[in-house]
N, C-alpha and C positions, 0 to 999 in steps of 0.2 A: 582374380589375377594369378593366385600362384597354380591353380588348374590349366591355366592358358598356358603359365611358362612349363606346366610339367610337360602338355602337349608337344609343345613348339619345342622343347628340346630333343624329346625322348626321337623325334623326328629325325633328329641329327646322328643317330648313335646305329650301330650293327648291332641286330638282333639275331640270336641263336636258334635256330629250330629244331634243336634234340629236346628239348623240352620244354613244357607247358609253361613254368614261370616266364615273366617276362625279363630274361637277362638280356644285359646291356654287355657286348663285348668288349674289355678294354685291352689297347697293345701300346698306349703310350701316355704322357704325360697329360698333354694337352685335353686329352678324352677324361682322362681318371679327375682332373679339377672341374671340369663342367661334371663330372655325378657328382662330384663332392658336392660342387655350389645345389643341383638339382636336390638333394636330400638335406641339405639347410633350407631351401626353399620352401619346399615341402613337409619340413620338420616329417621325415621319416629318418628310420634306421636302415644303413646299409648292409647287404646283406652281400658278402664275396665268398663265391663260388673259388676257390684254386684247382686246373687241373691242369692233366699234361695226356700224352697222346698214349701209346701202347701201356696203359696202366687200368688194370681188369677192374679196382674199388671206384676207380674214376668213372667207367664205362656202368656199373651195378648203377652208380648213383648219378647217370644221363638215362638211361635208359628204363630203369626201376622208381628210382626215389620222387625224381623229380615228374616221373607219369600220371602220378597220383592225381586227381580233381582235386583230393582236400590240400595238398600241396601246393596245387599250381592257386587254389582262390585265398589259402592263408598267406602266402609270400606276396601276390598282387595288392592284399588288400593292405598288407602289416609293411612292406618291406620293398627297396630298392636294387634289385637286385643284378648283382656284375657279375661276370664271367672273366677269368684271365687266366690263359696258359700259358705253361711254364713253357721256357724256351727261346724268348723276348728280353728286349734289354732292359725293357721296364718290366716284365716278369722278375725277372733277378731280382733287381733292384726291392720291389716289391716284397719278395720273400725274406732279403735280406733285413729290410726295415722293419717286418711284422713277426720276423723269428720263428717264417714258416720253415718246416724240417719234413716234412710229407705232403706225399699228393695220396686223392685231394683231401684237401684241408676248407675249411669252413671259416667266415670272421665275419661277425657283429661288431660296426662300428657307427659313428656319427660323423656328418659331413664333415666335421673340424677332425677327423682320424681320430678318434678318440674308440680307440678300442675295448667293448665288453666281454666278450669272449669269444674265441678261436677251439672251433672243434677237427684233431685233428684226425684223419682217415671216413670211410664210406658209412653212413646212418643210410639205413631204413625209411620210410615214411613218418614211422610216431619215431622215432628217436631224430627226426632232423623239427619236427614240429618241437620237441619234448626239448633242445637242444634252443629253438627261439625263443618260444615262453621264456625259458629263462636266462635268457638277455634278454628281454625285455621287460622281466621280474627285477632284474640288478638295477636297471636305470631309473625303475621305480621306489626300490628299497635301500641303494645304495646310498644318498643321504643319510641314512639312520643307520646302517651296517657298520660304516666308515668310523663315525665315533665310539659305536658302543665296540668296537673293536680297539681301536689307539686307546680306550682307556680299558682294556682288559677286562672287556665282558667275557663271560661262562660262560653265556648262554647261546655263544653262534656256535654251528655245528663243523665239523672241519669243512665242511663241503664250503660252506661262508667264508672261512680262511682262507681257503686255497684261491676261491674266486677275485675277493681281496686282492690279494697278493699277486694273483696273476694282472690285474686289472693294474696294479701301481705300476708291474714289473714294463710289461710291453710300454708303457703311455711316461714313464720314466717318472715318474712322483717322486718328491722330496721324502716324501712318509714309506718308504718299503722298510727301511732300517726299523721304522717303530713296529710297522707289523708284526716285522718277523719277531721281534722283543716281544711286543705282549700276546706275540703267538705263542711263544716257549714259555710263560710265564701261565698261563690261562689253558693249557693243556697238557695232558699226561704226556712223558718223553716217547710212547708206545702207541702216539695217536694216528701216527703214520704206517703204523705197521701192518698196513692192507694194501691187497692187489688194487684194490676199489682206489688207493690215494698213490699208489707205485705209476699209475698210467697218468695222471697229471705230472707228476715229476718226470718223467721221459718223456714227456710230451712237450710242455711249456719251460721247463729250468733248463734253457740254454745258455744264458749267459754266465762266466764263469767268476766275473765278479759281483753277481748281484747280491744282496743279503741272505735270500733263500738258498742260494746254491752255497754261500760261504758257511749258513749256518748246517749243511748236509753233510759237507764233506768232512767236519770237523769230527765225526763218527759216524762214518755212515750204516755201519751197522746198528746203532744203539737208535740212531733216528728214523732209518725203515726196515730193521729188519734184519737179520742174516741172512732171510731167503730173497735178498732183492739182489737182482741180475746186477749188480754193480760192472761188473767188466764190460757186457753187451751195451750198459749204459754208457759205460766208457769211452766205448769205440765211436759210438754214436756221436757224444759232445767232441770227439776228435774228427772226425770228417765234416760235422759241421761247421766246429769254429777253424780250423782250414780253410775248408772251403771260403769263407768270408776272408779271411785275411787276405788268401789270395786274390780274390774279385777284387776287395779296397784295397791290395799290396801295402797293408799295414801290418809291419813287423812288431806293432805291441801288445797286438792279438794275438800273435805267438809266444810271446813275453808271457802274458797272459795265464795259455793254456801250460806253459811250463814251468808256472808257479802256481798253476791254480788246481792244474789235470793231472797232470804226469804224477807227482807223490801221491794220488790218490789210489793208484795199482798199484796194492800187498806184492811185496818181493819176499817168496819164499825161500827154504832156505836150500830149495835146488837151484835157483837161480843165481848166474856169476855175481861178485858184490858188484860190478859197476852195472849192475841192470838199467838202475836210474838214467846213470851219466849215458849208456846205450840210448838210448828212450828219448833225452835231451838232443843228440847228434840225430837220430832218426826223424825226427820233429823238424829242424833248420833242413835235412834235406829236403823234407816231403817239400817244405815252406819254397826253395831257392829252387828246386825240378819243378812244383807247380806255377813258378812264376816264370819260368824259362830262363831263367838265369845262372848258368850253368857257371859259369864262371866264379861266381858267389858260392855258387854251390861247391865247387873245389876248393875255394878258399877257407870255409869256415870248415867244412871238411878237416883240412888243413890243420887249421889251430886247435878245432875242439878235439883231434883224434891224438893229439899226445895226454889229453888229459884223461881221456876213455878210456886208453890201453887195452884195447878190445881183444878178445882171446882168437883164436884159430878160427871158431866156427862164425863168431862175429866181423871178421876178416872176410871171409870169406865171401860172407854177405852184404858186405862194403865193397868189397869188387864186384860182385854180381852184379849190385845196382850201375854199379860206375860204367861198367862194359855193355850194360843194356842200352845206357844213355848215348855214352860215345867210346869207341874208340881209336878217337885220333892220339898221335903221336905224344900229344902232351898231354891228353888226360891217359893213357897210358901210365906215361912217366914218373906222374901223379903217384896213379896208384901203386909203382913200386916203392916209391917214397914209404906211402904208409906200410906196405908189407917189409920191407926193407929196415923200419923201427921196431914193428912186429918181431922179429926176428932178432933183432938186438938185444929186447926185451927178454923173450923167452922161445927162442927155436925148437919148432915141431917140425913134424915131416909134412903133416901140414901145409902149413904157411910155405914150406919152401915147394911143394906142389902148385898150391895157387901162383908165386910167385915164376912157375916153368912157365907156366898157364897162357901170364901173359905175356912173359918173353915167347912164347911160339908165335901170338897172336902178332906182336912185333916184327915177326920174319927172324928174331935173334935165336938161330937153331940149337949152335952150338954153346950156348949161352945156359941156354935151357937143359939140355943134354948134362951138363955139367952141375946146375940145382939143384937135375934129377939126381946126381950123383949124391948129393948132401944131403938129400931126403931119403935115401939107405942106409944110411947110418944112424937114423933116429930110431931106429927099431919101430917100423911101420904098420899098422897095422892089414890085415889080409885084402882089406877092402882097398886101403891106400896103395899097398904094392900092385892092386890091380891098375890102380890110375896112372900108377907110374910107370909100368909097361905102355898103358895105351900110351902114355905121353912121348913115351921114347922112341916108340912105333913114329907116330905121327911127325916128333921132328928128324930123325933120322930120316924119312921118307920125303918131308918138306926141303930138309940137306940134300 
């Protein structure tokens, strides 16, 4: 019976011909719940493929990995295997749910979405075999792993922890909290301190409240290392948990990274004091320009930038963005506002150059002409005196 239904389904599905396994293409909902049900039928493991189009690891591993015989007859025999490219609304969606962050990305999972693990970027032939076995080593041993772990066994190796813990994190388990506890308890504070355990951490600890990610950040030096890329990491968990908020336009994902991210980049002591509060304001814009919501976007603008009190060069860069996005007459006006408190604050020559800037941009010649006159007086420096000739040029000639 369930040999008939594998037949009489698999019938219904688009199949890929860049490679010998047999994938199943999925681009929507309705397709991805019939493999689900197909692989409960069949009590097999699923095996998803993630890729996307002009991406060269994507192309090594359609054309390379999957060429293999021993590939194409251990995925057929072990494995149900889907295909799904990025670029689709249930791609999104999909990536967003499974905490994909690269193409391609690889997941072992069971028909009820019960995810064993996610390998992310291009394997080989033995590292994509080497990568099954063990998912299918977990669903075997994971009963016995699971307790001797919640009650603080020794004896699993971190590679067992991390598996663990990736496996509560994705699938949401009540039990991550305990992991992560009688992880720190049952290992040295220096067990992380390898490239070998640095590529699970940028790979899988996306989310920025989970227990893994909260028990990182509380020193992250002390827990991987001083030589672990923290800033490249940084940037990484910043474009993705973005990214997500804006797709689900939830603003507490923002919340989120700005109590969870942002203090976690060292401000040194060249850096202005309000680095932070900078970082916080940059954040709500990236959040209100990628939701197209420009309006929000002046607004909070607005409120947060008396509390920033951003310097000259940090002005300057709040106009920048402001004038790339729009500008019309009000967001204009906007931005003299803030250069205009700027200035109240603490007058440079500066500020009162950006502020010519946009009065020319406005048609206000003589407006400008006269800024530039107040920006002579700050004792300018050779670079600024040069801005302020061009500037004078350009509205005397606009006059």
């Amino acid at each position: 019976m369930k040999q008939t239904l594998y037949t009489l389904l698999f019938s219904t599905f688009s199949f890929l011909g860049f490679a010998d396994p047999d994938f199943i293409y999925v681009d929507n909902i309705h397709d991805w719940e019939e493999v689900l049900s197909l692989a409960e039928e069949n009590r097999k493991l699923l095996y998803v493929y993630y890729s996307a189009d002009d991406c060269e690891p994507c192309e090594f591993m359609e054309n390379s990995t999957f060429d293999y015989d021993e590939v194409e007859d251990f995925f057929n025999q072990r494995f149900i295997s889907v295909y799904i490219r990025k670029g689709t609304s249930f791609a999104r969606m999909f990536a967003d749910g499974f905490q994909i962050q690269s193409v391609p990305s690889s997941l072992w999972m069971t028909g009820k979405e019960f995810v064993w693990r996610l390998e992310a970027g291009s394997m080989d032939n033995s590292e994509i075999i080497e990568a099954s076995m063990r998912a299918s080593q977990l669903t075997r041993e994971y009963p016995t792993l699971l307790p001797a772990a919640l009650n603080g066994a020794d004896s699993l190796s971190v590679r067992d922890w991390l598996d663990l813990m990736y496996i509560a994190g994705v699938n949401n388990q009540s039990y991550e909290s305990e992991l992560v506890n009688s992880f720190k308890n049952s290992l040295h504070l220096d067990s992380l301190h390898s490239e070998e355990y640095w590529t699970f951490v940028q790979t899988y600890v996306s989310d920025l409240t989970s227990p893994l990610y909260q028990y990182i950040k509380i020193d992250w030096k002390q827990t991987l290392g001083e030589d672990f890329p923290w800033e490249s990491y940084y940037d990484q968990l910043y474009d993705f948990n973005l990214t997500i908020a804006i797709n689900r336009a939830d603003s507490g994902l923002v919340e989120n990274m700005e109590y969870h991210l942002l203090p976690t980049l060292e401000v040194d002591s060249t850096q202005p004091a309000n680095t932070l509060k900078m970082r916080k304001l940059d954040l709500w814009q990236d959040y209100y320009l990628g939701m197209g919501d420009f309006q929000t976007y002046l607004e909070t603008t607005s409120m947060m930038i008396e509390d920033v009190e951003p310097n000259s060069d940090q002005m300057a860069s709040i106009i920048k963005e402001l004038t790339s996005v729009s500008r019309s007459t009000y967001a204009l006006d906007q931005g003299l506002k803030w250069i205009n408190g700027a200035i109240k604050r603490e007058p440079t020559a500066k500020l009162y150059i950006i502020k010519a800037d946009v009065l020319i941009v406005q048609g206000r010649n003589i407006d400008a002409l006269r800024v530039l006159g107040d920006a002579e007086e700050l004792s300018p420096s050779d670079d600024e005196v040069e801005l302020i000739e061009f500037l004078k040029y350009v509205a005397n000639t606009r006059y």
